[in-house]
N, C-alpha and C positions, 0 to 999 in steps of 0.2 A: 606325340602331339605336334600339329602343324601351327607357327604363325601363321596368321593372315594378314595381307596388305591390302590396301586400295591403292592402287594405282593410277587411280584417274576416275573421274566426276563431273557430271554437268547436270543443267537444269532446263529448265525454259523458263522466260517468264511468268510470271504470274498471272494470272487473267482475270480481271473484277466479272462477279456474276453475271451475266449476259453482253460484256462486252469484247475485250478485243480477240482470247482464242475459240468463243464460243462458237464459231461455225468450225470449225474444226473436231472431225471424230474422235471419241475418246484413243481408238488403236491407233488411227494416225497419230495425236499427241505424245500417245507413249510412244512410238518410232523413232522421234525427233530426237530425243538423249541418244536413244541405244544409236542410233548412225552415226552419230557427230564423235561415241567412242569408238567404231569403227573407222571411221576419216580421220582420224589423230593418231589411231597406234596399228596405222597400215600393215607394220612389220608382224604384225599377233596373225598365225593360222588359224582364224575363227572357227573353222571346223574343230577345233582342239578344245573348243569351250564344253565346257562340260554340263553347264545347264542357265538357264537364267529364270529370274523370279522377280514380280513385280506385286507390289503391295496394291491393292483397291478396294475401297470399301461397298462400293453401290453395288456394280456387277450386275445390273438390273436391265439395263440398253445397251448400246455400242461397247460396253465394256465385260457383256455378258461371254460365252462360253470361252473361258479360259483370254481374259486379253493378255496377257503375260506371252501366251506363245503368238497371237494375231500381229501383236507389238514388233517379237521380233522374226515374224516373217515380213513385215512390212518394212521394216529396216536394214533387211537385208541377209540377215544372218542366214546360214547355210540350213537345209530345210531338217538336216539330221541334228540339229542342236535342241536338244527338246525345253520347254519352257512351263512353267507353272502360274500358277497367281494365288497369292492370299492373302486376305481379311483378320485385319485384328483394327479394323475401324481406325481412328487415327494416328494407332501405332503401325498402322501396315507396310510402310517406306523404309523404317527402321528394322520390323520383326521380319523381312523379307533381307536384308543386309545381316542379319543375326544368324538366319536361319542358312544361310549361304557360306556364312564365315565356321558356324559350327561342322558343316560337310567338310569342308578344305580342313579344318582344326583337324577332325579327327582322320584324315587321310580318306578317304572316300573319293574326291575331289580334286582337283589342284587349279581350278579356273574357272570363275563364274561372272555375269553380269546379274546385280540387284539392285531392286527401286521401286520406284513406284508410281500410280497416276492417277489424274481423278477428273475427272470435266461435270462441277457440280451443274454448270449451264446447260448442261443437256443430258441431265438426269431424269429417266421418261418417269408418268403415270404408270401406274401398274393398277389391276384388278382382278381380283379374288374370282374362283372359279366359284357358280351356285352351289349352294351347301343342300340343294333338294330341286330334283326335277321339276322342268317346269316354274322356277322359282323366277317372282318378276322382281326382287332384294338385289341392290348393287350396292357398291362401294370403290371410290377410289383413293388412291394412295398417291402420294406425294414422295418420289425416293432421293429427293435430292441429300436430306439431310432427318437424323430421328426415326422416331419409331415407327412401324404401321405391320399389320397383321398383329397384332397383339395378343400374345398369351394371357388368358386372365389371371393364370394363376401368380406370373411374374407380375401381373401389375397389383394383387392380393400381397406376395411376400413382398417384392421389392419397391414398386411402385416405378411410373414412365413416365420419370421428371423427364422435358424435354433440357437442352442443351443451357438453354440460359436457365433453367429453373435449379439444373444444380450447382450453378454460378452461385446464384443468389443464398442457395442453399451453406454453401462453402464462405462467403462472405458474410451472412449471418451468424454461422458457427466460428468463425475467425475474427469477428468482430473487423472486417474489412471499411473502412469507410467509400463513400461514393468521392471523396476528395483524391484519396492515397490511389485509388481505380484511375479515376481520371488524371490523375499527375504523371501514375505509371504511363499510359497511354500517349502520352504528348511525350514521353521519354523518348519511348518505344518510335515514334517517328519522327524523331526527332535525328535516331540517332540512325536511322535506317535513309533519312534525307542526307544527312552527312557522308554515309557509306556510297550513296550513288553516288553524288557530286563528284567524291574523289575516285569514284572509276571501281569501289571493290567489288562489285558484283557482276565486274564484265569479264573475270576471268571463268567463274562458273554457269554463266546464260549462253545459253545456245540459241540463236536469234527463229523464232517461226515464221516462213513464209502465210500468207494469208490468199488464196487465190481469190479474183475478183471476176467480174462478170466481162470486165474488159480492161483490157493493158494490161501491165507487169501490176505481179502480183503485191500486196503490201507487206511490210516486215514490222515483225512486235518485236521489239531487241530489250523493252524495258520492263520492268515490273508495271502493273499497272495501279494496285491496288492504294501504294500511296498516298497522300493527302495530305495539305497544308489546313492544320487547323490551329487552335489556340484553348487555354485550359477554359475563358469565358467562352468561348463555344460549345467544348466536350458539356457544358454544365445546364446548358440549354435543353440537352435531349433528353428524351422521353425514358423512361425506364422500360425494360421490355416486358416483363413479366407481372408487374403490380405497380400503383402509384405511388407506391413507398420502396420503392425497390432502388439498388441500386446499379444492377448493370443496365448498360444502351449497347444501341451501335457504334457507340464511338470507344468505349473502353472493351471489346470485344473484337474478334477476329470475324475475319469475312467470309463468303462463300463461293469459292474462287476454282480458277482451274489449273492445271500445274501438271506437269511431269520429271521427273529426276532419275537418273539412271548412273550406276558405279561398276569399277572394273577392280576385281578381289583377284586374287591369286599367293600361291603361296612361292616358298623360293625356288623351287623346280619350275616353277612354270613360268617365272619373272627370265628365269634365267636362260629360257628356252624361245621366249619370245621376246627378249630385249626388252621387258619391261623394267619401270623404276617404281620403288615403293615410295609413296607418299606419307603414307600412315598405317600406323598397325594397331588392328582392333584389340584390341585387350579383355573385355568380354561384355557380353548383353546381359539384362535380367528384366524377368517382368513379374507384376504382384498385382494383387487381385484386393479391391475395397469397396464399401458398399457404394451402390452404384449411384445413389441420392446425393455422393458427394464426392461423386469421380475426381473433380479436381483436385485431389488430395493423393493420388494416385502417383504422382514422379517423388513425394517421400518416400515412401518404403522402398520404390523400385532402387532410386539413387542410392541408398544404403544399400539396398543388396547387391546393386554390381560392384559401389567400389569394396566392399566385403570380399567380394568373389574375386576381383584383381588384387587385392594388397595393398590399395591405395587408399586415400586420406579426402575429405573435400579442400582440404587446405593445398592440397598438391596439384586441384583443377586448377588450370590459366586462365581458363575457358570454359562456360558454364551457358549452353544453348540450349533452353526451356520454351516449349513453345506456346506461344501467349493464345491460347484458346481464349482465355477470357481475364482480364487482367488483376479480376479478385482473385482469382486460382492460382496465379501466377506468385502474388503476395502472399497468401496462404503457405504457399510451397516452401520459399523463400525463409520468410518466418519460423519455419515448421524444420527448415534445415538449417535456422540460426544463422543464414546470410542477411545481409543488409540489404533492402528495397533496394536503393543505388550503389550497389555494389558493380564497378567497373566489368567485372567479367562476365554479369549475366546479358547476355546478347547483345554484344557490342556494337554490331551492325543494326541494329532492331531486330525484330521478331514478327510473328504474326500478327500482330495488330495493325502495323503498318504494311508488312508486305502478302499478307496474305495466310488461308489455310485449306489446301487443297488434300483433303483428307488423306487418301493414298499416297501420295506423294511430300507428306511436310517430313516425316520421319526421316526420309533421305536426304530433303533438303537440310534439314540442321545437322547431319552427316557432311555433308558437301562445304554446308559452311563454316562448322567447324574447323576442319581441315584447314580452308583456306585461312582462317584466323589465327591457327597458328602457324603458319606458313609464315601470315605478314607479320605477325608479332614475334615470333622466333620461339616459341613458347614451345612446352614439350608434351600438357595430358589438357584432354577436354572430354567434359562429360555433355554427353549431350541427352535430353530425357523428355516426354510429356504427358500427359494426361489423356486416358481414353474410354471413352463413353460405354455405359455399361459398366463402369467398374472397375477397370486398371489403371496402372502407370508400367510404363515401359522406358530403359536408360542400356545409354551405352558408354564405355570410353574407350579414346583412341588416345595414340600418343605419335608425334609430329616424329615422324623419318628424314624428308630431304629439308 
């Protein structure tokens, strides 16, 4: 069996729902990581890669047949590099980094790029072909986010809570208040305001040009998703699901657009292409729970990976959860016997504040990880989240240079 490294990591900014990367195609967005690894590690014979893989959940428009390979033939890579893409909904950034370091682990492999993308702002309509000739019955669907074509018999056994409703679902059973929701929330960018000011997220953002109709084109170099608020604000908004409810938009994650791309290799191949390892995967796991209460989904996983590595939660430095919805988040929390403000869960902030671009969050809290323990000198970080339909998915890695 092979270690795995990553070698190197970027991201792009974040992009609020219809604003700064949305005129941008889904395959262009994901080009923008995979080049910016090629413009850094010049010295790597890209023909030598052995395959790359990109996480996305919609796969419905511009990000349909296969963007994994669209991605990196627009970025450059050599046209015999072949490429994949796959779907595990918000674990896809992650389970695409997983499934990359398990090829190299077991020798099959020895060089990959994985990641992920998602451009929720320009997630088409879709509509069902007639179910009888002749038929004048439509219907259309919404693919940005949730469900649509629905199986009845899934909605008979499991039922098609949408997104907030297994929030609420999760916080009712956890006994979540809308206070400890909303306090997390104002953490969470609180501390993700902090992280920009002092510069931490400008080593893993790779800036997007914006072309314009005239002159030089514009650049996003920042997250955008962001937001100065306060707890008497969060406490003003609307509940989204029921008037007794207690998630909103402001203690939940957004719908954003993102790509993130990493460069794995093992020691033959670090060593042949003058690579440095950064970090070394140590293993992934994913677990399966009912899906009416998905956000419950990163306990079982986190116990099965650090199970599967030998390691302890006492022994993470580092603990990157991604805040899909901030009762889920507390639930988890809870459920793993951490402390709501416990220093090491996402130190930087999380998805509340900077965003969640489905395909692409998995990689990102890979990417940030890394860098956090980089700047802290720290050695193991688990990174894990919640994913719709019914799972959780975790990984850990432990800090090399």
């Amino acid at each position: 069996m092979h270690d795995v490294y990553i070698c190197d990591g970027v991201r792009t900014p974040i992009g609020r729902y219809g604003g700064a990367l949305s005129s941008i195609r889904t395959d262009d967005l994901g080009s923008v990581p995979i080049r910016k690894l090629i413009d850094r590690n010049r010295q790597v014979e890209w023909s030598a890669l052995d395959d790359l893989i990109l996480g996305c959940a919609n796969q419905a428009g511009e990000d349909s047949r296969n963007v994994g390979r669209m991605c990196g033939l627009l970025a450059g890579l050599p046209a015999s590099v072949p490429a994949s893409t796959i779907n595990r909904l918000c674990g896809s950034g992650m389970d695409a980094i997983g499934s990359a370091a398990r090829s190299i682990r077991c020798g099959e492999t020895r060089m990959w790029i994985a990641g992920g993308v998602e451009s929720m702002s320009r997630a088409p309509f879709v509509m069902p072909k007639a179910l009888m000739a002749f038929s004048r019955d439509h219907a259309v669907y919404d693919t940005t986010i949730g469900w649509r074509f629905i199986n009845t018999l899934m909605q008979q056994r499991y039922g098609v809570d949408s997104m907030p409703e297994t929030a609420e679902n999760v916080a009712l059973e956890c006994s979540i208040s809308r206070e400890d929701q909303d306090r997390f929330a104002i953490w969470s960018q609180t501390k993700a305001a902090t992280a920009i000011q002092r510069g931490f997220y400008e080593r893993e953002i790779v800036p997007v040009s914006i072309p314009q109709h005239s002159g030089s084109p514009r650049w996003v170099k920042q997250d955008e998703h962001p937001r100065q608020t306060t707890l008497a604000d969060l406490s003003k908004l609307k509940p989204l699901v029921s008037e007794d409810g207690t998630v909103t938009a402001g203690n939940a994650t957004g719908v954003n657009d993102g790509a993130c791309a990493l460069l794995l290799a093992n020691e033959e191949a670090m060593r042949t292409h003058g690579l440095i390892p950064r970090a070394r995967i140590l293993g992934m796991a994913t677990t399966g729970i009912e899906p009416r209460i998905m956000g419950l989904g990163p306990i079982s996983a986190s116990r099965k990976v650090l199970d599967r590595v030998d390691r302890t939660l006492d022994q993470m430095d580092v603990i990157e959860i991604n805040e899909a919805f901030a009762a889920q988040v507390l639930a988890v929390l809870r459920g793993l016997a951490i402390a709501d403000d416990d220093p090491r869960v996402n130190p930087n902030g999380g998805a509340i504040a900077l965003g969640h671009p489905l395909g692409a969050s998995g990689a990102r809290l890979v990417i940030t990880a890394m860098n956090q323990l980089e700047a802290s000198t720290a050695h193991y970080a688990l990174c894990t989240m919640c994913i719709g339909v019914g799972q959780g998915i975790a990984m850990v890695i432990e800090r090399m240079s």
